[in-house]
C-alpha positions as CSV (number, residue, x, y, z in Angstrom):
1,X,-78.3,28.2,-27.9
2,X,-79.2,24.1,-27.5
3,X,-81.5,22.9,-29.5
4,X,-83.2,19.5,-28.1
5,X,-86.8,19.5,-30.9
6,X,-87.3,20.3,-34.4
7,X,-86.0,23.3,-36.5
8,X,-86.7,23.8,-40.3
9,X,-85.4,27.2,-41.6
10,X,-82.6,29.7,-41.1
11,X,-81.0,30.1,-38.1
12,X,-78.3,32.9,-36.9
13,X,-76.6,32.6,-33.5
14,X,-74.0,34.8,-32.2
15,X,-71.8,32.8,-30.5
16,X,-72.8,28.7,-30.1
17,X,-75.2,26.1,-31.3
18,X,-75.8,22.9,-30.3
19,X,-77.8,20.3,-31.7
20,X,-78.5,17.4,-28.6
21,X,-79.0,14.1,-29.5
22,X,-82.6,14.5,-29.6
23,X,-82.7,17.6,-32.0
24,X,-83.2,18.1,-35.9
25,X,-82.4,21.7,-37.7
26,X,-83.1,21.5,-41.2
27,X,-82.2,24.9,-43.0
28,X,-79.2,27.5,-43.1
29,X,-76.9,27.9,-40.2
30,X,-74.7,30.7,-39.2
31,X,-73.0,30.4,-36.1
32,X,-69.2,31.3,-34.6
33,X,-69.0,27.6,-33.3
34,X,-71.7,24.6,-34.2
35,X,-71.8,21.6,-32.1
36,X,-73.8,19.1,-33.8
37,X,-74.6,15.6,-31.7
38,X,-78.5,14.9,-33.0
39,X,-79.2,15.3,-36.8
40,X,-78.5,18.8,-39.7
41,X,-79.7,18.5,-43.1
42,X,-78.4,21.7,-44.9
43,X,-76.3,24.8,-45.1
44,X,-73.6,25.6,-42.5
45,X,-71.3,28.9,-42.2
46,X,-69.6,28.6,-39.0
47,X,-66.0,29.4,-37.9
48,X,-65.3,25.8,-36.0
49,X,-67.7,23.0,-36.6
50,X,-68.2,19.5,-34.2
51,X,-69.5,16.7,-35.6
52,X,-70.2,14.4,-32.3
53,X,-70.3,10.9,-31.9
54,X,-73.7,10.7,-32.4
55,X,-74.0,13.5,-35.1
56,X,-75.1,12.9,-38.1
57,X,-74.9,15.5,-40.5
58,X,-76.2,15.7,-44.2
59,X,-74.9,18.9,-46.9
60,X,-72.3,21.4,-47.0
61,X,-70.4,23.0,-44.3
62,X,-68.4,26.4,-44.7
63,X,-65.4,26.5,-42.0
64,X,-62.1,26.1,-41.7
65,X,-61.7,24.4,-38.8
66,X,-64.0,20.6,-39.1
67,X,-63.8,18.2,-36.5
68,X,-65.7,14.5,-37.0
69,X,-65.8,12.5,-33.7
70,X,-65.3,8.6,-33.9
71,X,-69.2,7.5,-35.0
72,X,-70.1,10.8,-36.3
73,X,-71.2,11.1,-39.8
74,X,-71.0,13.2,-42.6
75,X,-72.3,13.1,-45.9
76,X,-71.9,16.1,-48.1
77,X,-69.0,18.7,-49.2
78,X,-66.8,21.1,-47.3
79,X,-65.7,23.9,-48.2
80,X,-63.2,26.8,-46.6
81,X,-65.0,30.0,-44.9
82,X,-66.5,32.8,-47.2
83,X,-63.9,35.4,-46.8
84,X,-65.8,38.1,-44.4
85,X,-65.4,42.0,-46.9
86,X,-63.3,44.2,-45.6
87,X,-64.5,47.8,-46.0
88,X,-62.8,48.6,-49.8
89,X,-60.5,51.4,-49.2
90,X,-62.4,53.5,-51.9
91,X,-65.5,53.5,-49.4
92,X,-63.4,54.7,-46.6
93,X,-61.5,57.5,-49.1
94,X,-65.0,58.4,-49.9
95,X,-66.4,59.0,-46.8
96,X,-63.1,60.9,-45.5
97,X,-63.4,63.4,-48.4
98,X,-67.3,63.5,-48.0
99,X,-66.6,64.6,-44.1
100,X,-64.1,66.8,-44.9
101,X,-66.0,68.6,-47.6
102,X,-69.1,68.9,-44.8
103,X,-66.7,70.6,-42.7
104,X,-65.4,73.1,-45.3
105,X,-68.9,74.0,-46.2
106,X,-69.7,74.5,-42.3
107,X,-66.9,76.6,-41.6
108,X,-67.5,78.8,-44.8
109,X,-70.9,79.7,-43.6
110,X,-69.7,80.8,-40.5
């Protein structure tokens, strides 16, 4: 998604969003990969991150992988990627003995 006007609020995007030169998002990002070559004022969660010549971004970004072209700007803090949960292993013991005890009762009532 390219985003050439104004956006104030959250946005989620799947894959990639870029801000042109001539766009503004103000708000919460989450995005796989953010290009940024106009102007961001806020929150960013995104596994790569641009900052463009001509970017200027204000707040706190959330990646691991950061990249400030010559003339971009950044103002704000960094910090590395939330770790993403992986299902707890009690969940998935849980709902392997749940399923198994559906199955006994099924096969009893036969």
């Amino acid at each position: 998604m390219q985003v050439d006007g104004d956006i104030d609020g959250h946005t989620h995007v799947d894959k990639k969003l870029v801000i042109s030169e001539t766009g503004c998002v103000k708000g919460d990002v989450y995005a796989e990969h953010f290009i940024v070559n106009g102007e961001f004022d806020g929150t960013c969660y995104a596994d790569k991150v641009e900052i463009l010549a001509k970017g200027d971004v204000t707040g706190t970004i959330y990646s691991d992988d950061l990249s400030i072209e010559a003339g971009g700007r950044f103002n704000g803090s960094t910090a590395p990627a939330p770790e993403k949960q992986v299902v707890e292993l009690s969940d998935i013991k849980e709902t392997k003995t749940s399923a198994e005890r559906q199955k006994v009762q099924q096969s009893s009532s036969k």
